[in-house]
C-alpha positions as CSV (number, residue, x, y, z in Angstrom):
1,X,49.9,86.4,82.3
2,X,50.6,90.1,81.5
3,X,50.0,92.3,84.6
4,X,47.7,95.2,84.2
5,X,48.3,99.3,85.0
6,X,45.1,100.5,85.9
7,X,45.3,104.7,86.1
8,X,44.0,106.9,88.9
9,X,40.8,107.3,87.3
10,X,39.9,103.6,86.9
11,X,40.9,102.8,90.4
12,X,38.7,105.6,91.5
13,X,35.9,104.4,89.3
14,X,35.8,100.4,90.7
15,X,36.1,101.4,94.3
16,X,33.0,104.6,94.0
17,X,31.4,101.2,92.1
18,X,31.8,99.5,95.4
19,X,30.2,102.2,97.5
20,X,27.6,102.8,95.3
21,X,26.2,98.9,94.4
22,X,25.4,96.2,96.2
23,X,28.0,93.9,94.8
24,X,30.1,92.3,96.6
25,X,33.7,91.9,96.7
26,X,34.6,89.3,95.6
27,X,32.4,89.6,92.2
28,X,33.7,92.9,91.7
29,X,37.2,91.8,92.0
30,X,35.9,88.7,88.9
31,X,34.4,91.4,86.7
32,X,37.5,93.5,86.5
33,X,40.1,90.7,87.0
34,X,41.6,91.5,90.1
35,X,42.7,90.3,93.1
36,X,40.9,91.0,96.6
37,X,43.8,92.3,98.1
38,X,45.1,94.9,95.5
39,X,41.5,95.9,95.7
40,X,41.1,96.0,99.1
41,X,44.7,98.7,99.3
42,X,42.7,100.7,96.9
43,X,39.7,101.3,98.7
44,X,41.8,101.3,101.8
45,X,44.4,104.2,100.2
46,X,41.1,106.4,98.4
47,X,39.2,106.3,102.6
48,X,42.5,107.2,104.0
49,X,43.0,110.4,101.5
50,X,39.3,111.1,102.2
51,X,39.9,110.7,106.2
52,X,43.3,113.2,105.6
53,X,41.6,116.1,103.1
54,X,38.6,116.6,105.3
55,X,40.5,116.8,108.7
56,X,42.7,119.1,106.6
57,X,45.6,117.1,108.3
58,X,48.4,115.8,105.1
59,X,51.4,113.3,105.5
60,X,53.9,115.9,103.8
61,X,53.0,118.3,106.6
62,X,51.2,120.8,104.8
63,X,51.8,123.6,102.4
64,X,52.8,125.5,104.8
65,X,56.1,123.0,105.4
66,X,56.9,123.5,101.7
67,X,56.8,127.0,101.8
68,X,59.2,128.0,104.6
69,X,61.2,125.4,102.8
70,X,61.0,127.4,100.0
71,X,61.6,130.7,101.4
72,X,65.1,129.6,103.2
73,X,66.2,127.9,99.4
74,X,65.1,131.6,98.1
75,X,67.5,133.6,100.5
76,X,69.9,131.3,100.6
77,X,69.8,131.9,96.9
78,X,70.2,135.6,97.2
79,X,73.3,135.2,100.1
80,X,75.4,132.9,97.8
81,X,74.7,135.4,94.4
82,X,76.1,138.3,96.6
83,X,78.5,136.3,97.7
84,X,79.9,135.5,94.4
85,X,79.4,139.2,92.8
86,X,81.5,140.1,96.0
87,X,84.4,136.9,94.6
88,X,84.6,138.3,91.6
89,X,84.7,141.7,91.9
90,X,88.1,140.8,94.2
91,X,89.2,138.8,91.4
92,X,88.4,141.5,88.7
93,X,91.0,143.5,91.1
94,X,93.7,141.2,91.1
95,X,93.8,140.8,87.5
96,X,94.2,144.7,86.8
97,X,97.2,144.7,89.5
98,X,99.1,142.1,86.5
């Protein structure tokens, strides 16, 4: 038996199906094929991003995690380019002293 990939946008489809009918689990698992318990991690997964957008609250920390993150890579950037103008311009030296 050949597994199936259901995308985002089918997973989101069959659990808003479960919130908005009155069928039940287990004959919405039969009329799409699947198991209770892959179904039950989806709706599980789709209330838990719900839960974490509206409290504004996300596992990665936030946006504003990934921007100071950001901001040190950018400067330390910048220090390592001057840095290395400064190497070579003492190298460019040497060479005119042979």
């Amino acid at each position: 038996m050949t597994r199936r990939h259901w995308t985002p946008e089918e997973k989101i489809r069959i659990v808003l199906e479960s919130f908005n009918t009155n069928i039940g689990v287990a004959e919405l698992c039969r009329k799409y094929a699947l198991t209770p318990t892959l179904f039950n991690y989806w709706r599980t997964k789709f209330i838990e991003g719900g839960r974490q957008t509206l409290s504004g609250s996300r596992r990665n920390g936030g946006g504003e995690v990934l921007q100071a993150e950001n901001q040190r890579l950018k400067q330390l950037i910048g220090e390592l380019t001057i840095a290395n103008d400064a190497f070579k311009k003492i190298l460019e030296g040497e060479k005119r002293r042979w």
